[in-house]
N, C-alpha and C positions, 0 to 999 in steps of 0.2 A: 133249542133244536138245531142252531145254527151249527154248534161244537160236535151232535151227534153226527151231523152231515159231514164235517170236515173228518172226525175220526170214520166214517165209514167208504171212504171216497179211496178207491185204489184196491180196497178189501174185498174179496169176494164174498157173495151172499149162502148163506145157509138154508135157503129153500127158495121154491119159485115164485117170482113177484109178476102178481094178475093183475091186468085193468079192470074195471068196471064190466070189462064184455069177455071175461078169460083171455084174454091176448096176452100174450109173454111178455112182459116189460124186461126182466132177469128171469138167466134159467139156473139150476141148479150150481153152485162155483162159480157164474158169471162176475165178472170185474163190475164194481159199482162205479161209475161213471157220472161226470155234471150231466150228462144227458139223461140218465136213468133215472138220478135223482129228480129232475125238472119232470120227464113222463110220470113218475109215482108221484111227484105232487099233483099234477092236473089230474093222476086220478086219483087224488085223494087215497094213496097208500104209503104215504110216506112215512106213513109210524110204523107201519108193518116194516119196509126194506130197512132202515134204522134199528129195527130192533132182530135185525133176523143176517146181521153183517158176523161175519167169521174173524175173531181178533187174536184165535191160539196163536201162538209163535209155532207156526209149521218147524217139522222135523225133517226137512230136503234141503238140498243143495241147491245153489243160486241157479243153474240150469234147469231143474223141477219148478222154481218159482217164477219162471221168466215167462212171458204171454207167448204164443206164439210167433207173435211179431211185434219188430219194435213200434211206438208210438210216435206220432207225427211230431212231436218236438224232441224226438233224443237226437244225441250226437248221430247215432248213424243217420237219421233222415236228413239233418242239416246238413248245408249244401255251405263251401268255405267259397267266397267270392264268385259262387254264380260255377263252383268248380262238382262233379263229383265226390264222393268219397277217397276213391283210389286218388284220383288225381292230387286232392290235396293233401294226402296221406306223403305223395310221391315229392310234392311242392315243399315241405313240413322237411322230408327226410333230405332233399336238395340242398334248402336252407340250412340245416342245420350243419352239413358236410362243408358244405360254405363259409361258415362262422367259424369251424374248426380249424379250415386252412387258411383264412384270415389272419390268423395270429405266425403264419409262416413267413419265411421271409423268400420272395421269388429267385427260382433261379438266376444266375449271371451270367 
């Protein structure tokens, strides 16, 4: 069961997964998630969302497959020393213009 869960984890579901009391756990398309997974086991549906996980190789483009928004640990949500993104985008491109005239010899 462990390898179903691992392969279904990120994939979106192919129908809706109910609690015990009809409450939504996944809706139709919804991303399967450690959280979804752990709700469908305490309601004991977790052979249902496991066997009901969408594995085609979609036919879109990486913009069609992207979630709405990014996820708490991608690069865009991490933060480079406590800095925003721009800023360390800005820090990154400073540095590196730095390191380039480095190798120059100062004016006399």
């Amino acid at each position: 069961m462990q390898r179903r869960i691992k392969h279904a984890l990120g994939r979106p579901v192919t129908r809706v997964i109910l609690d015990g009391d009809d409450n939504i756990i996944l809706n139709t398309g919804d991303i399967i998630t450690n959280r979804a997974v752990q709700a469908a086991a305490d309601a004991e549906v977790l052979d249902i969302l496991v066997d009901s996980v969408y594995d085609e190789r979609p036919k879109l483009g990486v913009e069609e497959l992207k979630a709405s928004h990014s996820g708490d640990a991608s690069l865009e949500k991490v933060e480079a020393n406590g800095m925003t993104k721009q800023a360390a985008s800005a820090t990154r491109a400073a540095g590196s213009s730095r390191s380039s005239n480095s190798n120059q010899v100062p004016p006399a």
